[in-house]
N, C-alpha and C positions, 0 to 999 in steps of 0.2 A: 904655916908659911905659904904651901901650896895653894891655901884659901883664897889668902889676903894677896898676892899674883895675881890668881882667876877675877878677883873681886875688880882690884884697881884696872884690868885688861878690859873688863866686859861695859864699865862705866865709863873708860876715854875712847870706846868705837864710837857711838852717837857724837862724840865731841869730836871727833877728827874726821867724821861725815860730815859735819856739816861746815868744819872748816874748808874742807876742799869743794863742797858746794858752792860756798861761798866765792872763794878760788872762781873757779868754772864759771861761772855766774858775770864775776867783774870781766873774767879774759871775752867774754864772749863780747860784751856789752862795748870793752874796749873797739874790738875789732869790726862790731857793726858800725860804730861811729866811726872808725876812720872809710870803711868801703861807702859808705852813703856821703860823707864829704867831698865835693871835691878838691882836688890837685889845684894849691893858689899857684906853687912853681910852675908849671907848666905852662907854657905860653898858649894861644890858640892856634890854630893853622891857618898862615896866610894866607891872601886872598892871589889866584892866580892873574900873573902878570897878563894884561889881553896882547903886549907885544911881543914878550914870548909865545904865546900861543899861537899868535899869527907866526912867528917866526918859525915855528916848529911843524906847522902843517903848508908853509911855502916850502919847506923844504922836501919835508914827502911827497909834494905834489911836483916838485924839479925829479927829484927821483923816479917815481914813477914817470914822467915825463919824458927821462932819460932813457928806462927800459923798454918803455913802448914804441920808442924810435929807430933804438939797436934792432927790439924786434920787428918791426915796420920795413927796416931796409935792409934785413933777411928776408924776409918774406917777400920783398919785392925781387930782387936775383934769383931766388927759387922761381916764382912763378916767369921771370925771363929766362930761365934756363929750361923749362917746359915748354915756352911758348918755340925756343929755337928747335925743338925735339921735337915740334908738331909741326914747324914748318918745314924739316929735314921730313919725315913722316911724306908729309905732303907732296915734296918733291917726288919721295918714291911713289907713290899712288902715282902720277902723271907720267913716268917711266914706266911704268907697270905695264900703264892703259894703253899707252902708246907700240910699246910691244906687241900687247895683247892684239891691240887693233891689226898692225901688221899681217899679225898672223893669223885673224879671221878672214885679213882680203885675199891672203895666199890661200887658206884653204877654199874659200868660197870660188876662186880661179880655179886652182885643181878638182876641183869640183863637177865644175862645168864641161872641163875635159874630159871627166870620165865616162861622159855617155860617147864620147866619140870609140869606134873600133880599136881593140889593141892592134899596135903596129905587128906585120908579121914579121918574126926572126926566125932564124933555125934552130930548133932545137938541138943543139950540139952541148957538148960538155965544156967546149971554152965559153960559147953562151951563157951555161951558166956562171961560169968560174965569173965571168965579167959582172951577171947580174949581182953576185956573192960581194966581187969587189966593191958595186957602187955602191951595194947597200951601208957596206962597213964603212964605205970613206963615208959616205952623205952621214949616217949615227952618230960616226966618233966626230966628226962636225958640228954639228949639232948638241952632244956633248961638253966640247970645248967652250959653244958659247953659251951655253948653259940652261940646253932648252928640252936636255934627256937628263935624267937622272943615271947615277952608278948601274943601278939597277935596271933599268930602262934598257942602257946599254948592253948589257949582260945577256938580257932578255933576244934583244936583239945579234947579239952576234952568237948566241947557243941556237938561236932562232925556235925560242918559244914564244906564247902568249899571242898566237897569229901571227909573226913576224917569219915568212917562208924566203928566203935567198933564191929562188925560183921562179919568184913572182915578176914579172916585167916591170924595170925601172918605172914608167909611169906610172903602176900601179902600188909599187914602194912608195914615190914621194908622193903619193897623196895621203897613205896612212901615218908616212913620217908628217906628212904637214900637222895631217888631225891631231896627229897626238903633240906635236910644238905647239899650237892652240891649244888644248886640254891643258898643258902644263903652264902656260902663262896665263891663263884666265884663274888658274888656280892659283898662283904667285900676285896675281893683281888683285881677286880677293883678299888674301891674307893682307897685301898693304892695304889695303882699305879697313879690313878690322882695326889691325897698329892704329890707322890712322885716327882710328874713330876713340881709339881708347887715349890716345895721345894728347887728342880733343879735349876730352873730357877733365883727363889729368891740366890739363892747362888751364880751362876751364873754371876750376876746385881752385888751384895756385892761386891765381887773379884774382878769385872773389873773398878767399881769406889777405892777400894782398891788400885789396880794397878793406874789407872791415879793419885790418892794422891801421892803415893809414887812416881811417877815416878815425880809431881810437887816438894817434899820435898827435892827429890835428884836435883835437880836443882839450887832452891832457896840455898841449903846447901851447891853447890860448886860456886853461885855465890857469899856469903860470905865469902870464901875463898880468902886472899890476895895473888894475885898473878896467880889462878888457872887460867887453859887452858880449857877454853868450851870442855865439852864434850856431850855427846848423854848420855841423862843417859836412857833413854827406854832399852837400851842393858845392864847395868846392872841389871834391877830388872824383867824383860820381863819372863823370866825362870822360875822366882816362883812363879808369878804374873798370867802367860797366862791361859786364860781360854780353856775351852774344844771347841773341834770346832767343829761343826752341822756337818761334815762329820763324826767323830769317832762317834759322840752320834747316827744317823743313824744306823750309822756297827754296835754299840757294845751297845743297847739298855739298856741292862740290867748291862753294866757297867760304867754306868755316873760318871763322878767322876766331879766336881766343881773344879777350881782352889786352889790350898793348898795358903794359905796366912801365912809371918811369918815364 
């Protein structure tokens, strides 16, 4: 019995190889035939509309149009809010100078009086007390208007750093002069750096100013149906241009920043 099992088992392997060959064989055959046909359902992909397409890139171009504008006239109030900050700037340089001047002509006066003899007084002790006085009012004076510093003043009423309460009035106000000169030439430099960096900054403002507008005017006639390219740098360049390193050389003291607007 166990024979005739092993028998009929070992003679339906090769029959049931090659049925499932067979098998495997068709499913393949099927399924290259359908991947190499094409799809009849399936329609083709239409062809794109050209009015839609123009429709669709008029509008990206209003868009963009639009952002280049908001950004155009930001940038144009920034750069007129620097230009107001270099012309404030400016003013102070002019007050600066003008102090300054002042008080090169006072000291170059006190100056001149010092070759003359000192007056003779008595050396007394209300002499001095007097000389003590004036020094401190002429200082804290001087202080007030702003032409000693804290420490200046300090300086002078401990009477260190040269400053002797003994010294004879005309010889006091001509070191207070010196040093009111010293301190406002010092002050009138500083506004002339501000002023120079103020420049500059405004300067920078205006010429990004200008490249904005000169983008918006661009953007704005390429939304234009119909329009004929043009250069638009030749229309806004004029109110736009900034100062050029050759004038600001020559004419130092009259910088002027590009006017925006």
């Amino acid at each position: 019995m166990k024979q005739t099992l092993l028998y009929h088992f070992l003679t339906e392997i090769p029959v049931a190889a090659a049925i499932w060959s067979a098998l495997l064989v068709l499913a393949l055959g099927v399924l290259a035939a359908l991947v190499a046909r094409p799809e009849r359902g399936t329609p083709p992909d239409p062809a794109p509309d050209p009015a839609a397409v123009a429709a669709a890139r008029h509008a990206d171009l209003r868009r963009y149009a639009d952002e280049v504008a908001v950004a155009a006239a930001g940038a144009r109030q920034t750069a007129r809010r620097w230009r107001e900050q270099w012309l404030t700037a400016h003013d102070e340089v002019d007050r600066a100078w003008r102090a300054y001047d002042e008080a090169e002509a006072a000291a170059r006066r006190f100056a001149g009086a010092a070759v003359l003899p000192e007056p003779r007084t008595p050396r007394t002790p209300a002499e001095y007390a007097a000389r003590e006085r004036w020094l401190h009012h002429a200082a804290m004076t001087a202080h007030w208007q702003g032409d000693l510093t804290a420490r200046q003043l300090a300086d002078v009423l401990a009477g260190r750093n040269g400053w002797d309460p003994r010294r004879h009035p005309a010889e006091q106000e001509i070191a207070l002069a010196r040093v009111v000169r010293d301190g406002r030439r010092a002050r009138w430099r500083a506004a002339a750096e501000r002023e120079r960096r103020a420049w500059r900054d405004a300067e920078v403002a205006a010429e990004a100013a200008r490249v904005l507008a000169v983008e918006a005017y661009a953007a704005a006639e390429a939304v234009r149906p119909g329009a004929v390219p043009v250069r638009p740098a030749e229309a806004v360049t004029q109110t736009l241009a900034p100062v050029s390193a050759g004038a600001v050389a020559a004419h130092p003291a009259r910088w002027r920043p590009a006017r925006v607007g």
